[in-house]
Each structure stands twice: as structure tokens, then as C-alpha cells.
C-alpha positions in Angstrom: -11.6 3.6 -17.7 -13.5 4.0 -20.7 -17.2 3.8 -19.5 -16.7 6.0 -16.8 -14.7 8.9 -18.4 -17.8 8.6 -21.3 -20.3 8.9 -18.5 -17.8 11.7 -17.1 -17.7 14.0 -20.6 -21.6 13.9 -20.3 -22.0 15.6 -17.2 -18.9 17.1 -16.3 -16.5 19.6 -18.8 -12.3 19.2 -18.4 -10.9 19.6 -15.2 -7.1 21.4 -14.4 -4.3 18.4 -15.1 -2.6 17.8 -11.6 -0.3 15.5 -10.3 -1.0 12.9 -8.1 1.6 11.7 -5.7 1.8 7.8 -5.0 4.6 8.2 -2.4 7.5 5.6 -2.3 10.6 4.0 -0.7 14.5 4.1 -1.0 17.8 2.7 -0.1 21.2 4.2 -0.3 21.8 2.9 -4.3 18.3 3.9 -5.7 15.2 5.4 -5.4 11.4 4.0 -6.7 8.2 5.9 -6.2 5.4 6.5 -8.1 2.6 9.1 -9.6 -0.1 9.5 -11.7 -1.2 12.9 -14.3 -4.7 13.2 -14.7 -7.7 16.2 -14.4 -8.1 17.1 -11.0 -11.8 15.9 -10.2 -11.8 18.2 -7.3 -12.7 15.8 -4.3 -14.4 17.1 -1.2 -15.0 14.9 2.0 -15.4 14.9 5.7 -16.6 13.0 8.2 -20.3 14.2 7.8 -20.3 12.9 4.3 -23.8 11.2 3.9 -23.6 7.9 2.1 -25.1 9.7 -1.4 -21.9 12.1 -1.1 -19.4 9.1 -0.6 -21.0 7.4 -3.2 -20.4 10.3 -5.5 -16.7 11.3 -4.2 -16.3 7.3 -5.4 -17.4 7.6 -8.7 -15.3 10.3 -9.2 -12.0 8.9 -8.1 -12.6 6.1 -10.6 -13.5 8.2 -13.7 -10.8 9.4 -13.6 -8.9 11.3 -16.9 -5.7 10.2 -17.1 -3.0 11.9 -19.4 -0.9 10.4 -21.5 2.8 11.7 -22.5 2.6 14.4 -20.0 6.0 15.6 -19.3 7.0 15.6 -15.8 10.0 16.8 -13.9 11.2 15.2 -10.8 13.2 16.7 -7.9 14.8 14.7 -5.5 17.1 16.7 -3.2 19.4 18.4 -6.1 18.4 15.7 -8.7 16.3 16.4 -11.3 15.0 13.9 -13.9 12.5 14.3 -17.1 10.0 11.7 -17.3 6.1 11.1 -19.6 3.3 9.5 -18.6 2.6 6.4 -19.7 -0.9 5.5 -21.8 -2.6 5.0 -18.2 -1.2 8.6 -16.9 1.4 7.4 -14.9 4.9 8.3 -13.8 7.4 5.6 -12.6 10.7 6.9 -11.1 13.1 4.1 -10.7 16.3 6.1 -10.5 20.0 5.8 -8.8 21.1 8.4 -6.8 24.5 9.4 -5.6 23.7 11.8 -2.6 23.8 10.7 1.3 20.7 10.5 3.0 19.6 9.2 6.2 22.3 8.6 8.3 20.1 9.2 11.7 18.5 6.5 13.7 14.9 6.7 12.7 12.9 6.3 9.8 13.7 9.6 7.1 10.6 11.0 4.7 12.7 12.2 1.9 11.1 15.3 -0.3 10.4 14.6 -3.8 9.0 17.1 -5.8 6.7 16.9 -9.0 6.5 19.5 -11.7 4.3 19.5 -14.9 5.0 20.9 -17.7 2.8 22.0 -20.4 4.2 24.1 -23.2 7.3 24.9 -21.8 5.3 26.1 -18.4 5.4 24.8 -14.7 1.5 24.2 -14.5 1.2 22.0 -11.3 3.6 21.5 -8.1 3.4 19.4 -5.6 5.8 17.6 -3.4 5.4 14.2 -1.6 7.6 11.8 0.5 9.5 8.7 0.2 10.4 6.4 3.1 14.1 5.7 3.9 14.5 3.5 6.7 16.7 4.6 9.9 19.9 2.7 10.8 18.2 1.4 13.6 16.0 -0.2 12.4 15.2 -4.0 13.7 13.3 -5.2 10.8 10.7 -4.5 8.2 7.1 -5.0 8.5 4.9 -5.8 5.3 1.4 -6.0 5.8 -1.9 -6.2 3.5 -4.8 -4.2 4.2 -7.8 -5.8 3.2 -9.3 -7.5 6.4 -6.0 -7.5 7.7 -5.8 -3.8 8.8 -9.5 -2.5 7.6 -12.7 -4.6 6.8 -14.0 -4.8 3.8 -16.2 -7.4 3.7 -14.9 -9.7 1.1 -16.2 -12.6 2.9 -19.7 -11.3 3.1 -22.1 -13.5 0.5 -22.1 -11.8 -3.1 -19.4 -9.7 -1.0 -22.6 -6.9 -0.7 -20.5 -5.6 2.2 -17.2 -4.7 -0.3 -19.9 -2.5 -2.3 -21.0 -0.6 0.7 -17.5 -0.3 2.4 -15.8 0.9 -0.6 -18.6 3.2 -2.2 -20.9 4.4 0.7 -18.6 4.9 3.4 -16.4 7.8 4.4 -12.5 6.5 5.6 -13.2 7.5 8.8 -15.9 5.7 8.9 -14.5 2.1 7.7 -13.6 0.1 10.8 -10.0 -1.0 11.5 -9.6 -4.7 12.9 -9.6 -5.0 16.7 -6.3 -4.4 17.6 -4.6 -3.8 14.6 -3.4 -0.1 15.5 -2.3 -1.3 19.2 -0.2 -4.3 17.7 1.0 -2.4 14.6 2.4 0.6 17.0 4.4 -2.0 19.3 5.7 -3.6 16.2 7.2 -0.3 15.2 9.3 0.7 18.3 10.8 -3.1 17.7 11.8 -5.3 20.6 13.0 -2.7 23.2 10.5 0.2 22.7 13.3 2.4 21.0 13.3 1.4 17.2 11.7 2.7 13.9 11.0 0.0 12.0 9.4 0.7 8.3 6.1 -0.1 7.4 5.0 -0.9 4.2 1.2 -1.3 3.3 0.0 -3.3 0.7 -3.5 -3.7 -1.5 -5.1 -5.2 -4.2 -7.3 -2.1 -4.2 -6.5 0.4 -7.4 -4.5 2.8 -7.0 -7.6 5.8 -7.3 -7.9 4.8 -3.7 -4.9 5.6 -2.6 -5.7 9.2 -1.1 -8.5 7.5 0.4 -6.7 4.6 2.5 -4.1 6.8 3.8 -6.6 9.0 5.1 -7.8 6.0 7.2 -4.8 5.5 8.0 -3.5 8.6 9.4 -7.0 8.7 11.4 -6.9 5.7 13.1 -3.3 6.7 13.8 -1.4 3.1 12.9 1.9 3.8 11.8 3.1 6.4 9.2 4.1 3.8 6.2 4.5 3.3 2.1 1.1 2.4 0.5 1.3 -0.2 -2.3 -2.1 -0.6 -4.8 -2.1 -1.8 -8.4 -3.3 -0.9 -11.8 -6.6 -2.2 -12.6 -6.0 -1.3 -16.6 -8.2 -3.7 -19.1 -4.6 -4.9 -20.0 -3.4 -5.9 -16.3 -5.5 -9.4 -16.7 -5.3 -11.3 -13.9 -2.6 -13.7 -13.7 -2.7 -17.8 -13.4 -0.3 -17.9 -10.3 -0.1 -15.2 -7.4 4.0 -15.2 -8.2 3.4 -13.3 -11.2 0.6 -11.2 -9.1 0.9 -7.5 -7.3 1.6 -8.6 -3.9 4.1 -11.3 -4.8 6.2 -9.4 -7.1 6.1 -5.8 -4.7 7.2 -7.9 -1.6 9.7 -9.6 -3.5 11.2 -6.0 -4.5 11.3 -4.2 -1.2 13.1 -7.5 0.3 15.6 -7.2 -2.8 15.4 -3.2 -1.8 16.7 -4.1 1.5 19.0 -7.1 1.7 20.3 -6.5 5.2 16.7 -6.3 6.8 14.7 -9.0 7.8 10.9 -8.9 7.6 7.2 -9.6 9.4 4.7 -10.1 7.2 0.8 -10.1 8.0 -2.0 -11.0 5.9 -5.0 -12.7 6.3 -6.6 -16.3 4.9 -9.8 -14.7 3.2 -7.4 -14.2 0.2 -4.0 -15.6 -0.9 -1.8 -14.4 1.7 -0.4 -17.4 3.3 0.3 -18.7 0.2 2.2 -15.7 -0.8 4.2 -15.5 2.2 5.5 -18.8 2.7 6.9 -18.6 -1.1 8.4 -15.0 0.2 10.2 -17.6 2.7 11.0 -19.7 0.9 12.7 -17.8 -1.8 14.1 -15.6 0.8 15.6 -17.9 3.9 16.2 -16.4 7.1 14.7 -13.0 5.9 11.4 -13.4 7.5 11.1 -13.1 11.0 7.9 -14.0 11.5 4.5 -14.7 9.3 0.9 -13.7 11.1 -2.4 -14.6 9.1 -5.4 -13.8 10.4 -8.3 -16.5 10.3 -11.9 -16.4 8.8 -15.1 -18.2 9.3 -15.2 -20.1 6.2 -14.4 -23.6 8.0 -13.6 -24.8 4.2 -11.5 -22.2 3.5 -9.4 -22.5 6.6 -9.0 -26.1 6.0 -7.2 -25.6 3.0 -4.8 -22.9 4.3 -4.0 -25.0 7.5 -3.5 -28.2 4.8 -1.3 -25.4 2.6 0.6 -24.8 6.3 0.9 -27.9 7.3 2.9 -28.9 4.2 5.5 -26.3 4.6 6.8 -27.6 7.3 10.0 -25.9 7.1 8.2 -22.4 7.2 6.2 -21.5 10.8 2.9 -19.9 9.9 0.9 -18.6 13.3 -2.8 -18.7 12.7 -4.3 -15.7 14.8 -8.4 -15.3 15.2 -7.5 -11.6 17.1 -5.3 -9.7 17.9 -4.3 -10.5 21.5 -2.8 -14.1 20.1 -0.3 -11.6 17.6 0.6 -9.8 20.5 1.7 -13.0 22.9 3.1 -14.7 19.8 5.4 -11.7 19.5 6.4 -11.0 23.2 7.8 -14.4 23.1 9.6 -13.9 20.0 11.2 -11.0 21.0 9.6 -8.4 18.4 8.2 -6.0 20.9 8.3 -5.3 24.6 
């Protein structure tokens, strides 16, 4: 980001170039995970954080200084691959792989290991995890964050609320939706209490908040899962229809990811979730076990998404206004205990 790396050179000199783990997911044919080289703005925060400290920790997780052409070497068990940085500092890995992994029942986080290397030296380590999902496994569970698993105020007027939320606000201090960690537990341990059923998380926040949403999530404990952001580059313009949009086309990958493994997908109607999903089932039949959206206010905006509804007739969308209702809806169906 251009204004805030030129406000960043005025106050601040170069920081060290690190690595930055985006985590990832795998199958038994190939691996995809994701990371980003930039200068290491040296981020400090805790739960005392007063709203001027947050407010600074979030200006410097946008400016951030990304590299580009880094070289990187990635380790995954005993493969090793070469890759650069593209002109936004990332690193993609989309890579086969040959070894066996996973063969226990529940979910496996498999090591993969980052190196950078500047003029022929290792100068920054640092290994993450990629999800592999257990072979017993019931299904998949894809959900979106915003107001689905934290609030963020989008439906606030001149959304002031997002600005607070996301700028003054320590994770700990955001507040999950009632519910969401009790449901999202039971959904995990599948129909019989027993399973280990992969989460995936998904956002239309940037990825410079990635470190910062799974910190929420590992302290409001909801289940350990792969985080899914975008690029907000000047040249990722926002696209005309949601199919060519971040959620569409990452949900449509980890169903291609996983063929044999059927899905429950939450989201909520403040933004185009419903829409989303019921294209997801349509272009994938009989791989979506069930589709919760959680309502809002707006009495206009929930007339169009039960209209929307209402003319997929073939695909059951259940409307929830809490928690409690997701919970009955999937006691019935056979999704948890």
C-alpha cells in the first residue's frame, strides 16, 4: 500500500525481512498454502492494549513492506521446493506430493517449513501448519467470519462500528456471536460426539489481519481451522458477480480439494452469503449438507434474501436469528448429538 509505506519511511527506518505464515490445507494428491515476505513491523499486543495502542498495532499491520522476488524455500516433510515472491510479497505453494500422510482418524496439522534466503544465506525460519483432514471425518464445515463468527459492525450506519472494531479493539476484546463457539464445537465432533470434522474459516478481511483473527480465534476457543482472507492490492478491483469473487472461488476449491466430503456452510445475510452458497449447491449437488445464514435487522434486506430463497426452491436455506435455532435445526438433521 503505497500511502501507508510513504507515511511508514517518514517515521520509521527498514525493519528485518521475515516470513509470514498464511497456514493452509491438503489432500493426499496435493498441497496449497500460502505466505507472505515483508519487514517485520515488530507487533506487540495484549489484552491491556488501550484503544491508542490498538489503533497503532493497526496501522502497522497495513503499512506493511512487502518484498518482491524474495527467494524462499519450502519444506514439507522431505520435500523441498524454491519459490519468489510475487510483486505483493507473496508466496503461493500449490504443489503435488508423493508422500503418505494422515492415515489416523482425526484431523493431522502437517509441518511446513519456510526458509528465506538472501545472498545465498538462511536469514529467517519459521514453520507453520497445514490442515489434513482425518479419515473419520463426517463432513466439512465452511464458515465466514464477519457477523457470522465475530461482529463487526457492518450493518451499523456509515458502518462507524467496522472502524472501531477493526482499529481500536484488541482480538480479545471483539465479541464472538452468541453461541457461535458452543455450536461450532458440537459441529466438530460430527453426529455421534466422536469425529473431527475440518473447519475452514473464511473473510473478506485482507490478509494483514490474519495473525490478528486467529488470535480471536484460539481465545474464544472455537475450533482449531484454516483461515482464508484476500488480497486487497489496487489491482484486485472488485468484481461484477460474487462467482468471480474470494469467497465463491476459495469454497469452490476446497470442495474440488475434497470430492468425497460433503460440506455445512454458514454465513450470514448482511453480505452475500446466501447467494454464494446456494450457487455452491447448485454447482455442487448432494455436496452440501446443510446451509445456515444468520439474519439481520434490515427488514429490506432480509426481504430480498428470503425472495433470493424462496426462488431456489430446490436448495433448503435455514434462516437463523441465534444460535439456539442452528442448534435444533441440526439435532434433527443428524449433524451433532
Amino acid at each position: 500500500m503505497p500511502l501507508f509505506k510513504f507515511i511508514s519511511r517518514l517515521i520509521d527506518d527498514e525493519d528485518p525481512v521475515i516470513v509470514m505464515p498464511f497456514g493452509g490445507y491438503a489432500n493426499r494428491e496435493k498441497i496449497y498454502a500460502q505466505a507472505r515476505v515483508l519487514e517485520d513491523e515488530g507487533i506487540k499486543h495484549s489484552e491491556e492494549d488501550s484503544a491508542i495502542k490498538s489503533l497503532y498495532n493497526s496501522f502497522k499491520r497495513f503499512e506493511t513492506d512487502e518484498i518482491e522476488n524474495a527467494l524462499v524455500k519450502v519444506t514439507i516433510n522431505n520435500k523441498t521446493i524454491e519459490l519468489s515472491s510475487d510483486k505483493e510479497g507473496y508466496i503461493h505453494v500449490d504443489s503435488d506430493h508423493t508422500f503418505e500422510i494422515n492415515t489416523t482418524e482425526n484431523t493431522h496439522w502437517l509441518p511446513i517449513t519456510y526458509e528465506l534466503i538472501i545472498d545465498d544465506k538462511v536469514t529467517h525460519t519459521i514453520t507453520d501448519e497445514i490442515l489434513f483432514p482425518g479419515i473419520n471425518a463426517g463432513f466439512g464445515i465452511i464458515s465466514d467470519m464477519d457477523d457470522t463468527v465475530i461482529e463487526t459492525g457492518l450493518s451499523s450506519t456509515f458502518k462507524w462500528k467496522v472502524i472501531v472494531n477493526s482499529f481500536f479493539k484488541h482480538s480479545s476484546n471483539r465479541v464472538p456471536l452468541d453461541g457461535a463457539q458452543e455450536f461450532y464445537s458440537l459441529l466438530q465432533k460430527g453426529h455421534d460426539g466422536t469425529q473431527d470434522n475440518p473447519f475452514f474459516y473464511l473473510s473478506n478481511s485482507p490478509w494483514n489481519l490474519h495473525e490478528y483473527l486467529i488470535d480471536f480465534l484460539k481465545f474464544y476457543e472455537f475450533p482449531k481451522g484454516t483461515l482464508l482472507l484476500r488480497d486487497i492490492g489496487f489491482e484486485n478491483k472488485k468484481k461484477k458477480s460474487f462467482l468471480d469473487r474470494n469467497k465463491f472461488i476459495k469454497i469452490s476449491h476446497i470442495l474440488n480439494t475434497y470430492p468425497s466430503l460433503e460440506f455445512v456452510l454458514i454465513g450470514d445475510a448482511v453480505d452475500l452469503d446466501h447467494e454464494i452458497y446456494i450457487e455452491i449447491a447448485k454447482q455442487f449437488p448432494n455436496r452440501i449438507k446443510a446451509i445456515y445464514i444468520r439474519t439481520t435487522t434490515n427488514e429490506r434486506q432480509m426481504q430480498r434474501v428470503q425472495a433470493i430463497i424462496e426462488n431456489s426452491t430446490d436448495i433448503e436455506v435455514k434462516l437463523i436469528e441465534n444460535t439456539t435455532e442452528a442448534i435444533a435445526h441440526a439435532r434433527e438433521n443428524l449433524l451433532i448429538p
